[in-house]
C-alpha positions in Angstrom: -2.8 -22.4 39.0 -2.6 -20.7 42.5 -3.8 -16.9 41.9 -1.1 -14.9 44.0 1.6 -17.5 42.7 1.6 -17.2 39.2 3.8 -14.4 37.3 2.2 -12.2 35.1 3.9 -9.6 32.6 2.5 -6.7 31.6 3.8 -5.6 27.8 4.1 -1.7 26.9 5.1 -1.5 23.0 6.1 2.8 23.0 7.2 5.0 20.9 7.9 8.8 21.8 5.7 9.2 24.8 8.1 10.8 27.4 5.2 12.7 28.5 2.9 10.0 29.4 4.5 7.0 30.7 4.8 7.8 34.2 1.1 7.7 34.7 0.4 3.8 33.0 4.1 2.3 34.7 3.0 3.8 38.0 -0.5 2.0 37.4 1.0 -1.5 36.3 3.4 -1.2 39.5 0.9 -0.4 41.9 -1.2 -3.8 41.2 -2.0 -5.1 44.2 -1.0 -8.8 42.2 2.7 -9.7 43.9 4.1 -10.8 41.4 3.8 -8.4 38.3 7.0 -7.9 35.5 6.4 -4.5 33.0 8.1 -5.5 29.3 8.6 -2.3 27.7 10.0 -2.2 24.4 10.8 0.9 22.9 10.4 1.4 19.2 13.4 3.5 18.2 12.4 6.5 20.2 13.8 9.9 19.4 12.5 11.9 22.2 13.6 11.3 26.1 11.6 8.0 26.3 15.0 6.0 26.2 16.1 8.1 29.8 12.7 8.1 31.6 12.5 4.1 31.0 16.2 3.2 32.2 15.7 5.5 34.8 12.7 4.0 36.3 13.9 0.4 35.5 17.0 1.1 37.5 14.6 2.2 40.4 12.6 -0.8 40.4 13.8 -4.7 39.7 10.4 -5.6 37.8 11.1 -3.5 35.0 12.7 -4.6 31.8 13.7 -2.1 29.3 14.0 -2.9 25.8 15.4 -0.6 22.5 14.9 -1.6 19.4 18.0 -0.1 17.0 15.5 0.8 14.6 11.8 1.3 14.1 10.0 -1.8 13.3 6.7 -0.9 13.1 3.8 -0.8 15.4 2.4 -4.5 15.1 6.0 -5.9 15.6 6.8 -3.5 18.6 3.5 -5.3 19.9 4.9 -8.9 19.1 8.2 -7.8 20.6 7.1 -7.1 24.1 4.8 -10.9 24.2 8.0 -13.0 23.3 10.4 -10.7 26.1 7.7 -11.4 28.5 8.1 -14.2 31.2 5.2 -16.2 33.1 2.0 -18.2 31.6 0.0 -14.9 31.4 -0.2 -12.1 29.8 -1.6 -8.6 29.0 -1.0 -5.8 26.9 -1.1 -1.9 27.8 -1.0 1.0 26.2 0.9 4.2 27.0 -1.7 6.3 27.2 -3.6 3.8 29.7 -3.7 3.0 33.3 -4.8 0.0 35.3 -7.0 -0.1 38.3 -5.3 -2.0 41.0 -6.8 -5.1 41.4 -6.9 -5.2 37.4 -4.3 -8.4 37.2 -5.7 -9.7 40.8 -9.2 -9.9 39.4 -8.3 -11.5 36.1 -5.6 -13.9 37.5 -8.7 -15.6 39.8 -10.6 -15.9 36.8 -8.2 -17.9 34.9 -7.1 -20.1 38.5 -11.1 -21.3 38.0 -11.6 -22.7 34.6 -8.2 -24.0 33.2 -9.9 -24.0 29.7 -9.7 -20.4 29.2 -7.3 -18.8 26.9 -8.0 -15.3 28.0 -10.1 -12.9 30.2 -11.3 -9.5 28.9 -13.0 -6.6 31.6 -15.1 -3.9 30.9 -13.2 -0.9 29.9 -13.8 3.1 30.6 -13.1 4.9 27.1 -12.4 9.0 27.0 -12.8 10.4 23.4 -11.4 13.3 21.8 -14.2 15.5 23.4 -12.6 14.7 27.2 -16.2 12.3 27.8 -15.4 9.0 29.0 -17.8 6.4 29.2 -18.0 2.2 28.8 -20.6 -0.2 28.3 -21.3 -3.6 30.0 -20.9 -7.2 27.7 -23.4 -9.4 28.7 -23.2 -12.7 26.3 -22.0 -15.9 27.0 -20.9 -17.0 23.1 -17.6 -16.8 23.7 -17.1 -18.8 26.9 -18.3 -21.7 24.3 -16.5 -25.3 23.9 -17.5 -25.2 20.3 -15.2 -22.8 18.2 -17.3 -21.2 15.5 -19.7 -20.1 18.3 -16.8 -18.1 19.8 -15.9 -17.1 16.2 -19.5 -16.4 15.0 -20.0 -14.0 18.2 -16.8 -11.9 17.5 -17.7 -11.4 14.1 -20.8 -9.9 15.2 -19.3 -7.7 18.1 -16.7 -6.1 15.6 -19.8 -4.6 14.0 -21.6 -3.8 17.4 -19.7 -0.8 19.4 -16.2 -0.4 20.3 -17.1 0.0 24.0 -18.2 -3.7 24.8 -15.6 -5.3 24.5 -11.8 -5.5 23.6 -9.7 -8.6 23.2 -6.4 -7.1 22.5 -6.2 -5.7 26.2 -7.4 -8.7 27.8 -5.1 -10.9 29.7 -3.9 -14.4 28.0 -2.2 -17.4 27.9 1.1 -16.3 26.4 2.6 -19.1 25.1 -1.0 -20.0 23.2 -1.1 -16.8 22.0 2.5 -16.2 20.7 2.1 -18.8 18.8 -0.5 -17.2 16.4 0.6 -15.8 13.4 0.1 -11.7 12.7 0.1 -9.9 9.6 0.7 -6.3 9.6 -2.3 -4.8 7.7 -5.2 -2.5 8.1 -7.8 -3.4 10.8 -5.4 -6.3 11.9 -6.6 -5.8 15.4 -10.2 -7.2 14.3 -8.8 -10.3 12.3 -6.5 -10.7 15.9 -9.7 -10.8 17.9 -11.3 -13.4 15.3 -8.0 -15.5 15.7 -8.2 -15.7 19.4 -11.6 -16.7 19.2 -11.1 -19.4 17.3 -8.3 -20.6 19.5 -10.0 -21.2 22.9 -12.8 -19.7 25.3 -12.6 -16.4 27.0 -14.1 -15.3 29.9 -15.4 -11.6 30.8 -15.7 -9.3 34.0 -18.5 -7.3 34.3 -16.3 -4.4 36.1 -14.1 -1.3 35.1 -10.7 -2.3 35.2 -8.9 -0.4 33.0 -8.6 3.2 31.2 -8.1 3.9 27.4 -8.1 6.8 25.4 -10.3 6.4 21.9 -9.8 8.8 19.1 -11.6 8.0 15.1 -8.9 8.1 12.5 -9.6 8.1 9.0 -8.2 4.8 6.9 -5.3 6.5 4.9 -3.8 7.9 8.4 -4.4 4.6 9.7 -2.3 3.1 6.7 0.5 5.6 7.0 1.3 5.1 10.6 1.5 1.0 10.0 3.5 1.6 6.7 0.9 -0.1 4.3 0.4 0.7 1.0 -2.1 3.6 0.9 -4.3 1.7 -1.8 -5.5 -0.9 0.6 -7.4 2.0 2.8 -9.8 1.7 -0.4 -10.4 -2.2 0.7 -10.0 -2.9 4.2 -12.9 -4.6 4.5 -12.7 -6.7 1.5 -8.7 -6.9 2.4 -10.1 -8.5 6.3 -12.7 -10.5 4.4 -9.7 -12.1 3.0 -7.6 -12.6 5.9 -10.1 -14.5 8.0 -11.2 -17.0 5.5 -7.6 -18.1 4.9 -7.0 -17.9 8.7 -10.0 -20.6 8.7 -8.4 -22.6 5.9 -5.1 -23.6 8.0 -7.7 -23.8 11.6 -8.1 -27.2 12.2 -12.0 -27.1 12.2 -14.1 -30.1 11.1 -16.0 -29.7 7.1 -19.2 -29.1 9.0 -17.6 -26.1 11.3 -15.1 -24.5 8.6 -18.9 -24.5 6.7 -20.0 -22.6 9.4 -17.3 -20.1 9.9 -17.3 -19.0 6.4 -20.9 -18.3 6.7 -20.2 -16.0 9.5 -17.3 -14.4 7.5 -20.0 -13.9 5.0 -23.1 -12.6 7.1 -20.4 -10.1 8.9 -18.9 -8.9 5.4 -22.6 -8.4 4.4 -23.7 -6.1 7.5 -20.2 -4.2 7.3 -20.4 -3.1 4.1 -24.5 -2.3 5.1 -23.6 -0.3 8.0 -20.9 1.6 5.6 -23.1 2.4 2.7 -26.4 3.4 5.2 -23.7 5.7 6.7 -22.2 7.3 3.7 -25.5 7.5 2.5 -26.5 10.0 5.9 -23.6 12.1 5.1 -25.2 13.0 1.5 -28.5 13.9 3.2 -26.3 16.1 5.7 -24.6 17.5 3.3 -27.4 18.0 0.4 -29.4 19.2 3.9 -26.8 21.8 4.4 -26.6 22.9 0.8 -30.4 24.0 0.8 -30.7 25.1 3.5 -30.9 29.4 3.1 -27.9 30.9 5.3 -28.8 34.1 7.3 -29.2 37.1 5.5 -29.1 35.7 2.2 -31.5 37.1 -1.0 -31.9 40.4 1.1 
């Protein structure tokens, strides 16, 4: 693989976001990579996304426009803009995002020097609700592993580390290795993605800001609504992502002695997720019994 030779495509999956698209094309356009194609498939949009996107891909050849007739979901809108993509790799952005300009230069010469890798993540800047922005640097080496459960087994433990280190889904990767892996729309699907591409070959990571996202905490039922899952499952997402993963690892091909392993890890992560969720259910009582006794001003005068 020659770096400047190889086509990448860039997949935008949108849905009614007239008012920020301009700022994440312009990004993915302005790559300093020469050869760059933008996949954006809009899901059934019924504000002016439809005009702004055939306007600008009539203004610049790299841009295909997509409409689907009819919403199909955020996870299929997703899979739709990977199998209208061309080129061996491969990278997902959002339309709230933007790209620095040597994002796709820097991760194409990653992947030109190891031929095993099937993808290449980056340090990310993150801006929450409150308007601060801030990332942190990943600094293990588990997932550039040979082995598969070592890849596995350090995923598992990141999805219960912070949301800042790292993020698979926005990495770049092989497309047609990743196409090929099976999705199932469902509550924290993103997570049991991450653990599938694990599994499937080794990544590589740079230590450097090369992207933008916006992060915003939703609760579980509002989560379930927007991806059209029945509202019950909120209730058991872990249990529900539990179960996923250790039929995901049935149909793997993994040696006895590995699938052995990976279901530990499945285990020792389900174990420290549902930890972490009763320690902090168990800070919001003291908060709240805190706040119950505590006198408010003025009061038994």
């Amino acid at each position: 693989m020659r770096g400047n030779d190889v086509l990448v495509s860039v997949g935008l999956p949108v849905r009614n976001a007239a008012d920020r698209l301009e700022r994440v094309i312009g990004s993915v356009l302005a790559q300093d990579h020469e050869h760059i194609r933008l996949v954006v498939s809009d899901n059934a949009s019924t504000d002016d996304t439809e005009e702004l996107c055939r306007e600008l891909a009539r203004s610049d050849r790299r841009i295909l426009y997509h409409r689907q007739t009819e919403n199909v979901g955020i996870l299929n809108n997703f899979i739709t803009v990977m199998r209208l993509a061309e080129g061996d790799l491969f990278r997902w952005v959002g339309d709230d995002d933007w790209l620095a300009p040597h994002c796709v230069s820097r991760m194409v010469d990653v992947f030109a020097r190891d031929e095993r890798l099937l993808l290449v993540t980056s340090q990310t800047a993150y801006t929450g609700p409150d308007g601060v922005t801030e990332s942190a640097e990943y600094v293990g080496t588990g997932l550039t592993s040979d082995d598969p459960v070592d890849r596995f087994a350090e995923m598992l433990r990141m999805l219960n580390e912070s949301h800042l280190l790292i993020d698979p889904l926005y990495g770049m990767v092989r497309r047609d290795r990743v196409v090929a892996i099976a999705r199932r729309n469902m509550l924290r699907e993103d997570e049991v993605f991450a653990a599938k591409l694990a599994l499937a070959g080794p990544w590589a990571h740079v230590p450097e800001v090369l992207g933008h996202r916006h992060w915003k905490h939703e609760r579980m039922p509002e989560i379930a609504r927007r991806l059209d899952v029945p509202p019950w499952q909120a209730h058991f997402a872990s249990v529900l992502q539990c179960v996923e993963m250790l039929r995901w690892l049935s149909a793997t091909r993994l040696t006895a002695e590995q699938r052995r392993r990976a279901r530990r890890a499945v285990y020792g992560w389900y174990a420290r997720r549902q930890w972490r969720t009763t320690a902090h259910r168990g800070r919001k009582l003291i908060q709240m019994a805190s706040g119950a006794l505590t006198p408010r001003p003025g009061a038994g005068h």
